[in-house]
C-alpha positions in Angstrom: 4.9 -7.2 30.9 3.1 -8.0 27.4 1.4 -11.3 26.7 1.7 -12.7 23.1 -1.0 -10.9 21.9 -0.4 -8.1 23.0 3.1 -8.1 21.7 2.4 -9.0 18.2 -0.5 -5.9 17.8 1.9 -3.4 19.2 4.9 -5.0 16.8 2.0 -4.4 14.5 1.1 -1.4 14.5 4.3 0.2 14.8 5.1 -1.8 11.8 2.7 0.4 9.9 4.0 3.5 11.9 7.4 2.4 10.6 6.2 1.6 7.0 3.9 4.9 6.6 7.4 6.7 7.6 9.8 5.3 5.0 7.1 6.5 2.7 7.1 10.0 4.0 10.8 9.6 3.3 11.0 8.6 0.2 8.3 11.0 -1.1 10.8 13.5 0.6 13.8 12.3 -1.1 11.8 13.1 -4.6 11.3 16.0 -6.7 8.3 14.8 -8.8 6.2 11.9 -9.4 5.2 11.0 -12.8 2.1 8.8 -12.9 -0.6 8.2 -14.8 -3.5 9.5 -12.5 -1.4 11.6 -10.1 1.1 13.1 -10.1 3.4 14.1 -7.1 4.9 17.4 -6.9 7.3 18.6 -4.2 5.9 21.8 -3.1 7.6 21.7 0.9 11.1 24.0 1.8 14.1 22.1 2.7 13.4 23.2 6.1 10.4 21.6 6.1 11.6 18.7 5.1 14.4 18.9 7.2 12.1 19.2 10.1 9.6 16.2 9.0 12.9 14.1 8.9 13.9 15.0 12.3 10.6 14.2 14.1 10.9 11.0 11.8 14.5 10.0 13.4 13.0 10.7 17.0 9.9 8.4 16.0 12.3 5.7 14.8 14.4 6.0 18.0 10.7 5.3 19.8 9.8 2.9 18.4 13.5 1.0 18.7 13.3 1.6 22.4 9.9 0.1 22.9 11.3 -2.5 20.4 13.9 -3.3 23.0 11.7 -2.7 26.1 8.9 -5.4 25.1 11.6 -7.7 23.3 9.7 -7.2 20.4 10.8 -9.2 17.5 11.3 -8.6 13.8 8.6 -10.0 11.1 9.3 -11.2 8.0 7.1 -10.3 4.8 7.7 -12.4 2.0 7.0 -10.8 -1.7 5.4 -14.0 -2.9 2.4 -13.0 -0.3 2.8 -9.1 -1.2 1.8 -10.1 -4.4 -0.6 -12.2 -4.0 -2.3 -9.9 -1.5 -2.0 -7.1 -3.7 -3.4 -9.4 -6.9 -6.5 -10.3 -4.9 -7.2 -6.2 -3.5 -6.5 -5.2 -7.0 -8.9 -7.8 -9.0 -11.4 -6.7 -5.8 -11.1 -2.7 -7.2 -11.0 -3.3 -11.0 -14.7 -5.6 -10.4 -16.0 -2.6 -8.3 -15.2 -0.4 -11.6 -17.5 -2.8 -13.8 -20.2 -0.7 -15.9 -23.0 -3.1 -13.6 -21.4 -1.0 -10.1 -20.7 2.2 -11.8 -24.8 2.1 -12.0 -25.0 2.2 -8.4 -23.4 5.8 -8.5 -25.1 7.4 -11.6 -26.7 6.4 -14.7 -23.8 4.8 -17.3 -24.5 5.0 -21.3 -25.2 1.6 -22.6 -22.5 1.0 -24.6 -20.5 1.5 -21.5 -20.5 -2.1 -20.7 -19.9 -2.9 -24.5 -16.3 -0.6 -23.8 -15.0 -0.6 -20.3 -15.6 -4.0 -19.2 -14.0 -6.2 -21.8 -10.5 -4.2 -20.6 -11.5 -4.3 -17.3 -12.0 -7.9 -17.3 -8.5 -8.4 -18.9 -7.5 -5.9 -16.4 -8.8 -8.3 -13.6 -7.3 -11.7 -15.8 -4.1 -10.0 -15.3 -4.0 -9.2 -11.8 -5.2 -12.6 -10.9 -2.5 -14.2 -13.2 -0.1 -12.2 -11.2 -1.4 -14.0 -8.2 -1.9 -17.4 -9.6 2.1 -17.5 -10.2 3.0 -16.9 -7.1 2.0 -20.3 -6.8 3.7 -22.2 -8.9 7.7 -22.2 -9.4 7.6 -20.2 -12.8 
């Protein structure tokens, strides 16, 4: 019915259908959200919730029985490759915070890059560290 690629962009984006919805989930299963930039608060009914978890069940049932139907199989994602993923995005985000591209959206005080970017390049050493031993067998 498929061919191979085929298969592995539908196993592929239901995989991030299925991944999206375990987070609905969990955010469901919490009251509040402590963080240091956001913070989450729980402002839905329990029968809202209790609906969003019922269209949720009937999503997962799709997407078992087009699992089934296309004989679609099961990835695998390692955390040695989450992490490095996530290392090199992160080290990507904390450059694009450096006073030199903070320019690009304003003027920046020039002691700015005397403060920011020394942490943010320690910021970037560490998320690249991060990544580094996932290499080796620390």
């Amino acid at each position: 019915m498929l061919n191979a690629n085929q298969k592995r962009f539908l196993r592929a984006t239901l995989g991030v259908v299925e991944d999206e919805l375990m987070n609905v989930r969990r955010l469901l299963q919490m009251d509040r959200e402590e963080r240091l930039f956001l913070h989450t608060v729980d402002d839905l009914t329990q029968q809202e919730k209790q609906h969003v978890v019922e269209k949720m069940d009937r999503m997962r049932e799709y997407m078992l029985h087009l699992k089934n139907l296309f004989g679609l199989d099961s990835g695998e994602r390692n955390i040695r490759w989450m992490v490095k993923a996530a290392s090199v995005y992160l080290a990507v985000d904390l450059e694009e915070a450096m006073s030199d591209r903070l320019r690009g959206r304003g003027e920046t005080a020039s002691e700015i890059k005397e403060t920011l970017d020394p942490i943010l390049e320690k910021m970037i050493s560490l998320v690249r560290d991060m990544g580094v031993c996932m290499e080796s067998d620390l």
